[in-house]
C-alpha positions as CSV (number, residue, x, y, z in Angstrom):
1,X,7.8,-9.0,-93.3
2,X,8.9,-6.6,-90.9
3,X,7.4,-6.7,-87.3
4,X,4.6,-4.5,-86.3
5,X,5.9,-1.5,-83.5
6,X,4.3,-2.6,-80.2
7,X,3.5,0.8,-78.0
8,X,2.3,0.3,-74.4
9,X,0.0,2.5,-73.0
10,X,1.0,4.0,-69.1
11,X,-1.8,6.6,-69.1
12,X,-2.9,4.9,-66.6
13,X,0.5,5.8,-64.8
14,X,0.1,9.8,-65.6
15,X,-3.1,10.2,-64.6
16,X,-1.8,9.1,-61.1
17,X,0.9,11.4,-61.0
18,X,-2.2,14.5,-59.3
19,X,-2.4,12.1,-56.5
20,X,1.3,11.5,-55.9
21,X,4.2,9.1,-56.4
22,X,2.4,5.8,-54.4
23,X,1.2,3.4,-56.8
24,X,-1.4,0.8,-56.0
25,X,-4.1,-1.5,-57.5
26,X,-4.0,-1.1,-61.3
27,X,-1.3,1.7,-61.3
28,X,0.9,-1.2,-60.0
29,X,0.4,-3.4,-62.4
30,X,0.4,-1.0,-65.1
31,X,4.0,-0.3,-63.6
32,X,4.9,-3.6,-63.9
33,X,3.9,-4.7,-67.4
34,X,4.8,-1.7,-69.0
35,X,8.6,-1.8,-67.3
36,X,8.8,-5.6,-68.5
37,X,8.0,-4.6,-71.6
38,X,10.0,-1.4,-72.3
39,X,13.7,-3.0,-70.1
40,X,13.2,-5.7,-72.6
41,X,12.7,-4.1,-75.8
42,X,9.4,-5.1,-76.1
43,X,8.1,-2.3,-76.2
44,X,7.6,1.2,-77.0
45,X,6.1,3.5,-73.8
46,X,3.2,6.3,-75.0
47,X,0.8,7.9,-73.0
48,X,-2.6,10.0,-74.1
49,X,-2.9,14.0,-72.7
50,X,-6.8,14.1,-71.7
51,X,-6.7,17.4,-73.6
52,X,-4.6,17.0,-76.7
53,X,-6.0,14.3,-79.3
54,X,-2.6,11.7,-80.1
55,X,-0.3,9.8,-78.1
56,X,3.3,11.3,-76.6
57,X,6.3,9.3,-76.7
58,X,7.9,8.7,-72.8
59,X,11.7,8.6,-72.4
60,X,12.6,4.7,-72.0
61,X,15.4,6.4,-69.2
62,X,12.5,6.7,-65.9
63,X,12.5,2.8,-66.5
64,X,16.0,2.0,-66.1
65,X,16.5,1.8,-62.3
66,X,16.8,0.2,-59.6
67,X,13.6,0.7,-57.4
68,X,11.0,-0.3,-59.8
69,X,8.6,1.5,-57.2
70,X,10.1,4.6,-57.0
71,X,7.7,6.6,-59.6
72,X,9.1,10.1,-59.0
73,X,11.6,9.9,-62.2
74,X,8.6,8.9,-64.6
75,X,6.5,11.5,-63.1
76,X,8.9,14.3,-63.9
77,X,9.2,13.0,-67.2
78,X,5.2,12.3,-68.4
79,X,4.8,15.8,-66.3
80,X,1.9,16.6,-64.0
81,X,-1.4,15.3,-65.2
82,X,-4.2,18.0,-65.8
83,X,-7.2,17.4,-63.5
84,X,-10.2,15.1,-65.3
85,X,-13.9,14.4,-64.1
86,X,-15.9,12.0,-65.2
87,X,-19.2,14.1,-66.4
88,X,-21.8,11.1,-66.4
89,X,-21.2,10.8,-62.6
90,X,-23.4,14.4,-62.7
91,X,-26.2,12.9,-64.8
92,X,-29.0,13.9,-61.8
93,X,-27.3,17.4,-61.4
94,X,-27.5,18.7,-64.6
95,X,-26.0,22.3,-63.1
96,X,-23.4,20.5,-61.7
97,X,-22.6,18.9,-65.2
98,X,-23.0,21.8,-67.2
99,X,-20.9,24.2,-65.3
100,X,-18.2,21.1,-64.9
101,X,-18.1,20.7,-68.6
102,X,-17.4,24.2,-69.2
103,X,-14.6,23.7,-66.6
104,X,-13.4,20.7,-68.9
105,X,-13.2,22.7,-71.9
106,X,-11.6,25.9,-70.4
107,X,-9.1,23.5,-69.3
108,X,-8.4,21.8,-72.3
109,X,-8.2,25.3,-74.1
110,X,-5.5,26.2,-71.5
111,X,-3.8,23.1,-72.2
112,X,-3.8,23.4,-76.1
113,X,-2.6,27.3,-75.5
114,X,0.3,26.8,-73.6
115,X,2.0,24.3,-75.6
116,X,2.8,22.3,-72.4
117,X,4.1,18.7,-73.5
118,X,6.0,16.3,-71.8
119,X,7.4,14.1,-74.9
120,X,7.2,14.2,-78.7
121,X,3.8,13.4,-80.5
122,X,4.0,9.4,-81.8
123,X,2.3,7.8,-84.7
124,X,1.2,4.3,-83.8
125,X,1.0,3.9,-87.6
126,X,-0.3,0.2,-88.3
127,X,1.2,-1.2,-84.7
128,X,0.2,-2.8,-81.9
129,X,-1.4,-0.3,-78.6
130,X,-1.2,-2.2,-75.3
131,X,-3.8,-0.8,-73.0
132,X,-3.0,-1.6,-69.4
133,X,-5.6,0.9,-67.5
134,X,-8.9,0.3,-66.1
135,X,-12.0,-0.4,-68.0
136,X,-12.9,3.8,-68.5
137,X,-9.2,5.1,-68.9
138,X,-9.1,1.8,-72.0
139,X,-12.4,2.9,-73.5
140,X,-10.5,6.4,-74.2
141,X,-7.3,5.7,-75.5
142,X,-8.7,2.9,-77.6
143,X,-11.4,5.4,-79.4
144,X,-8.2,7.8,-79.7
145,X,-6.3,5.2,-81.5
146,X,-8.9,4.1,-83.7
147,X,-9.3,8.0,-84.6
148,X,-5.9,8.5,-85.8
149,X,-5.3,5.5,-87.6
150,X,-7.7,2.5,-88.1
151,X,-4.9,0.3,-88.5
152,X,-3.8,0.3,-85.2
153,X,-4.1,-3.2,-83.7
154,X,-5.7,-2.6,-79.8
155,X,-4.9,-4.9,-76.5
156,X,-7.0,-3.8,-73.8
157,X,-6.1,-5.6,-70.5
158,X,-8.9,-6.3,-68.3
159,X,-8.1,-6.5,-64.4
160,X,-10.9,-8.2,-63.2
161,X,-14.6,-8.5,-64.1
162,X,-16.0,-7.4,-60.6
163,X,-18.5,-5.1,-61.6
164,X,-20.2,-7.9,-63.7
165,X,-20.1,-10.7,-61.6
166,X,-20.1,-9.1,-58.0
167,X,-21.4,-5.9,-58.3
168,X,-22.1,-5.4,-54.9
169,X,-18.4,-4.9,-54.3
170,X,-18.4,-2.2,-56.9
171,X,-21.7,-0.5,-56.5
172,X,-22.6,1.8,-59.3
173,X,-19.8,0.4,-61.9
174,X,-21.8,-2.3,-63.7
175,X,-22.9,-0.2,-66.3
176,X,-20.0,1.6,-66.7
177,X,-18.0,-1.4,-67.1
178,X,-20.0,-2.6,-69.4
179,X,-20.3,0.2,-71.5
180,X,-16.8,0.8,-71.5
181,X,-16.2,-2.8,-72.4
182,X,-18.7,-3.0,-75.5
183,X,-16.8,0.2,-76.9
184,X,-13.7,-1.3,-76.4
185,X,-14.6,-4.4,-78.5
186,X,-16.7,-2.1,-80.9
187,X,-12.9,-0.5,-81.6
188,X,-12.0,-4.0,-82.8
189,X,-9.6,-5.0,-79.8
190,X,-8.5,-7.9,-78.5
191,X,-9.0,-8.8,-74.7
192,X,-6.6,-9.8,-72.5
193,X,-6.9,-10.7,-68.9
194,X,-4.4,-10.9,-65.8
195,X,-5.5,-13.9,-64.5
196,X,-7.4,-17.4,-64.9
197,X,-9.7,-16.2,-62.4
198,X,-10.7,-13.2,-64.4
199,X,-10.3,-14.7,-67.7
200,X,-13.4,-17.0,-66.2
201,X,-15.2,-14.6,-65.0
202,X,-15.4,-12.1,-68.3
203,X,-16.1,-15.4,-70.1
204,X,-18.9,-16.2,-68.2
205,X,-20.3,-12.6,-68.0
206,X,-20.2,-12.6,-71.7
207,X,-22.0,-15.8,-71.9
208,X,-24.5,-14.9,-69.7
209,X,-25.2,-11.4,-72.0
């Protein structure tokens, strides 16, 4: 029995590229997994164009060197990322909303005209898709993957559960998180966590509901 293809997921990783080359937080991590896993073999590196449905195939080349910081040769090779709001921060400005949603589609219209792509379009067939990014960015590319092909097996990393269990540090996130992480599990995917500590924490938030 062959062994399934294992993609990771470093969308996480393009998105940052509007901000610039400095990675922290979860873009670090991201960068650290998914280079693990693609100098070893492990894995395959995709990433998902806010506004073209599928998954593009990254060189493995931007992870062969020597600074494992320096981000500028992955950023010329995913391209620039295409700027993305999140609409439900507008739900008490409904103008606001509306005219930024017809921003959202004239830009995905530009995107799907011009043709721009930064690698070839991947199947993940019946593999494995490691999600590395935060809770929203997960949500996403794991209802994208279930879209294309239900036979995709889904590993969504979660970084911490601080919106659940100290939302006071996160103000505004709880039902976000939550959301995000119910539709994650809804896409049949298994959780993973970075730590003890947050491994405790999601277990605990679940058992409390």
């Amino acid at each position: 029995m062959r062994s399934p293809k294992v993609f990771v997921d470093i969308t996480e990783l393009y998105m940052r590229t509007r901000k610039g080359s400095e990675v922290t937080g979860i873009q670090r991590v991201t960068l650290e997994f998914a280079y693990e896993l693609v100098r070893t073999e492990a894995a395959v590196p995709v990433f998902s164009h806010p506004f073209r449905k599928g998954f593009e195939l990254l060189p493995v080349d931007p992870f062969d060197m020597g600074d494992l910081y320096d981000t500028e040769q992955i950023r010329r090779a995913m391209g620039r990322a295409p700027k993305v709001r999140d609409l439900r921060k507008y739900v008490d400005a409904p103008l606001r909303r509306t005219f930024f949603a017809i921003e959202q589609r004239l830009r995905g219209l530009i995107a799907r005209l011009s043709g721009e792509k930064a690698g070839e379009r991947i199947s993940l067939d019946d593999g494995v898709l490691i999600l590395l990014g935060g809770y929203d960015l997960n949500h996403r590319s794991a209802l994208r993957a279930r879209d294309l092909d239900r036979r995709t097996r889904i590993w969504s990393v979660v970084h911490d559960a601080i919106p659940l269990r100290r939302p006071n540090d996160a103000p505004g996130q709880r039902q976000a998180f939550q959301a995000s992480f119910n539709g994650v599990v809804g896409c049949g995917a298994r959780i993973l966590a970075v730590s003890r500590h947050a491994s405790e924490d999601l277990a605990a938030a679940v058992a409390e509901g």
